[in-house]
Residue, then its C-alpha position, 0 to 999 in steps of 0.5 A: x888851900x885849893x880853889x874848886x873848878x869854876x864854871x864860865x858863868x862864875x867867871x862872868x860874874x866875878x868880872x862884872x863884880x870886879x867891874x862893879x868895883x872898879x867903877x865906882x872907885x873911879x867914879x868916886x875919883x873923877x868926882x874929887x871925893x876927896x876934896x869935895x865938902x861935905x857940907x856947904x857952909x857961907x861962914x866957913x872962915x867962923x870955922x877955921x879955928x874949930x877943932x876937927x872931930x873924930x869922925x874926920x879920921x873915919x869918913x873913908x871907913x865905909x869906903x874901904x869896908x866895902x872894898x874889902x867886903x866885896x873882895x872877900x865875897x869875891x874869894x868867897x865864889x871862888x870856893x877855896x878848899x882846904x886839903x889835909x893831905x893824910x899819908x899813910x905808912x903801909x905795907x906793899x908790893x909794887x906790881x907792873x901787869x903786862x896784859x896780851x891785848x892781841x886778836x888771839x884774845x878774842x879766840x873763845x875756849x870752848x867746844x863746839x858742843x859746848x858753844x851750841x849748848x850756851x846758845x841753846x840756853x842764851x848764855x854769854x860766851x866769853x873770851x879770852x880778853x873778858x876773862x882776863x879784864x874781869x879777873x883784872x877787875x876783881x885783883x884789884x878790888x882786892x888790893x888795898x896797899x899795893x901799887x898796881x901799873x898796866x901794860x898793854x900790849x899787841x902790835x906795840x906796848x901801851x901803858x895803860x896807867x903808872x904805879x898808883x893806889x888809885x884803885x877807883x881810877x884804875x876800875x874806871x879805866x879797865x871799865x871801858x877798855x875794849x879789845x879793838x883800842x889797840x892794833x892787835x896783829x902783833x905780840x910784842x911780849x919783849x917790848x911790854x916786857x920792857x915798858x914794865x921794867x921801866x916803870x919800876x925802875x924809879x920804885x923805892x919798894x922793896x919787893x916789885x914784880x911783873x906779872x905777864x899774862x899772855x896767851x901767845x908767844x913773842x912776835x914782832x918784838x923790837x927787842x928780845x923777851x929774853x934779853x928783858x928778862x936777863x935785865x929784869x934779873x939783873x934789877x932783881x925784879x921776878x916776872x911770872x908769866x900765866x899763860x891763858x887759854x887752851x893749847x891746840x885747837x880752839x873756837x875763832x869767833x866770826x861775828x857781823x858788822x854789829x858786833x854779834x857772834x854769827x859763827x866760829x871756826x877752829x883754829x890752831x892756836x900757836x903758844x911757845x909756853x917754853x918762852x914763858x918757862x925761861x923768862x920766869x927761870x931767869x928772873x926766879x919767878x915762876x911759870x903759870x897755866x890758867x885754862x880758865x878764869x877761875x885758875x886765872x884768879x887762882x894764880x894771880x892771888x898766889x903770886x902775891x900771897x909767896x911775896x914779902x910785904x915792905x913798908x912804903x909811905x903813899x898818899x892814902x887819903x885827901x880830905x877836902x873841906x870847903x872854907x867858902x862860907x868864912x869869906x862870904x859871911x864874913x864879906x856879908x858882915x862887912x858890908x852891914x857895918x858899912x852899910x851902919x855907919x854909912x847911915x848913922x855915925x858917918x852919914x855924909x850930908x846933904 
């Protein structure tokens, strides 16, 4: 059993219920509610002999079912929760994606003919990084067993989110990542090479793979690609590098202190797809080239569709059920017996 999150206003509560407490047993205390008579009476001594009744036993009852009452409505605010916890044997591929978060992906794969004419009709244009983010989005929408990790990289390698089924975590954090969240003057594809290899290395799954999706070659790296990829084969984890983006000349966008697209330049874009080539010859992977999102999507969904599935068991599903409303009512019911006997049975005189 869990507690639900409490606000700052509940805890002041609980406290003063708990002072509330405290101070009337104290209170109760300092008065010798223990030995102070109920009833005074001149001929006490008549009454020596006489037999004590039951309601002697009782006369603390009320006292101790208002303790436990307010003890349970405390429990009660609270809020527990009961968590069943469902585990589900399922089929899966853990998979690490290692995502080129360089400058070079904001380069724009169109012609300038192409570019003008999307103004003209007040089309978006979208960049290397938006097609990438969005087929991202789409692939793991589509998933429902395999455990996906990112891997970001530019300058330095990131990681963006461990091995998880928690897809809802994953969209939300690919919702708001941003080009500019990292230093893109770099990239360092051993470096996330090895970030990906190192969150598979406590996996348990049978089948594990790396996808790199790049579209430029190493540079800055601390260690070599080729070097991570021999270590990868080693550890029998393939990595299917997909290079995105044309080869050649392509649109660098300019864009003013806002944000918005003024002008763009051609610019010789340098890719070394030969580098990717060997990687994935060295883990038997596979080499990919996707010009555009469509073949993007197209190469992601074939890399897992060539994969043997393996069973593994995950957290699938925690249902959570409020038990609050049991220590209230019952907290509720015993300060009415107190209150009962408190008024019939054994009400104290005078």
């Amino acid at each position: 059993m869990t507690w639900a999150e409490t606000t700052p206003a509940l805890v002041v509560l609980y406290c003063g219920l708990i002072a509330l407490f405290l101070g009337s047993i104290t209170l109760e205390v300092l008065k010798g509610w223990r030995r102070r008579p109920t009833l005074l009476f001149s001929g006490h001594r008549r009454l020596a002999d006489t037999k004590r009744g039951l309601k002697v036993y009782f006369a603390r009852l009320p006292m101790w079912l208002r303790f436990l009452a307010l003890l349970l409505l405390l429990i009660g605010l609270a809020r527990p929760q009961k968590i069943e916890a469902e585990t589900a044997e399922v089929e899966g591929v853990d998979i690490v994606v290692a995502f080129d978060m360089s400058g070079s992906m904001a380069y724009l794969d169109y012609t300038r003919e192409e570019i003008v004419e999307a103004q003209n009709a007040q089309q978006p244009l979208r960049d290397r990084f938006t097609d990438g983010v969005d087929v991202l989005r789409s692939f793991i929408k589509s998933r429902k067993y395999d455990r996906v990790s990112l891997v970001v990289f530019g300058k330095e390698a990131f990681l963006q989110f461990p091995l998880t089924l928690d897809y809802g975590v994953m969209l939300a954090i690919l919702d708001r990542m941003k080009l500019e969240d990292i230093d893109g003057q770099g990239t360092v594809i051993g470096d996330a090479l090895g970030k990906s290899l190192a969150r598979l290395r406590t996996s348990s799954t049978k089948t594990k793979l790396i996808i790199l999706i790049t579209d430029g070659e190493d540079n800055g790296s601390k260690v070599s690609p080729i070097e991570m990829a021999k270590t990868a084969a080693d550890h029998k984890v393939p990595v299917f590098p997909i290079l995105v983006g044309k080869e050649g000349e392509t649109m660098g966008p300019v864009r003013d202190q806002l944000g918005k697209l003024v002008d763009v330049r051609p610019i010789r874009d340098n890719v070394n797809p030969q580098l990717l080539k060997e990687i994935a010859e060295l883990t038997k992977g596979r080499f990919y080239r996707a010009i555009d999102r469509q073949e993007l999507e197209k190469d992601l969904h074939e890399i897992l569709d060539t994969f043997e599935k393996t069973r593994l068991v995950d957290l699938a599903a925690a249902e959570r059920t409020d038990v609050f409303p049991i220590f209230v009512w019952l907290g509720l019911a015993l300060l009415m017996i107190e209150l009962l006997l408190s008024q019939t049975w054994l009400r104290r005189f005078p």
